[in-house]
C-alpha positions, 0 to 999 in steps of 0.5 A: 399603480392602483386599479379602480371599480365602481359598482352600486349604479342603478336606476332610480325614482326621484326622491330614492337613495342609493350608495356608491362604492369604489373598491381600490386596489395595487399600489393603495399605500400611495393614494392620498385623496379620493373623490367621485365625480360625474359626467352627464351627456349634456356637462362636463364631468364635474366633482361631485365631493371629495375626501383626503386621506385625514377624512376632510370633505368637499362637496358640490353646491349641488349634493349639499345635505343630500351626499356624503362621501366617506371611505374606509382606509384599512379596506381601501374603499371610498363610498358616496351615500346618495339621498334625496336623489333628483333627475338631474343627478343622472350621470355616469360616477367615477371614482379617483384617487391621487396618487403620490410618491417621492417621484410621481404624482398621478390621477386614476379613474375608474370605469364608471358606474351609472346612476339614472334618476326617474322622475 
């Protein structure tokens, strides 16, 4: 099992930035690709980016040139960089990671972490 903590949420200006991280931790040998995803009360919650284990990223057409999402194997940490940020990225962040063994394949999520942009 992995265990998931979001921090670095806030409020913010638009315009500001801010970094997000995710601290993993259990059973990390397993975890294969991390991502954030955000929930709004108005959506659905939805990839924001995406990251495998080699490093290879995916991000929403939305955070394009504005997040990078990256992350630290030996520490067990993933990150999303937040730049540019606008009232319409205000959302609950979560973090999860895919979990995979010769005889699971599971999500984990964490708790959330809250962004809200001012505007």
């Amino acid at each position: 099992q992995v265990q998931l903590v979001e921090s670095g949420g806030g409020l913010v200006q638009a315009g500001d930035s801010l970094r997000l991280s995710c601290a993993a931790s259990g059973d990390t040998m397993y975890i294969s690709a991390m991502a954030w995803y955000r929930q709004s009360l108005a959506k659905a919650r939805e990839l924001v980016a995406s990251i495998t284990s080699g490093g290879s990223t995916n991000y929403a057409d939305s955070v394009k040139g504005r997040f990078t999402i990256s992350r630290d194997n030996a520490k067990n940490t993933l990150s999303l960089q937040m730049r540019s940020l606008k009232p319409e990225d205000t959302a609950r962040y979560y973090c999860k990671a895919e979990y995979t063994t010769w005889r699971v394949s599971e999500n984990y999520w964490g708790q959330g972490t809250q962004v809200t942009v001012s505007s």
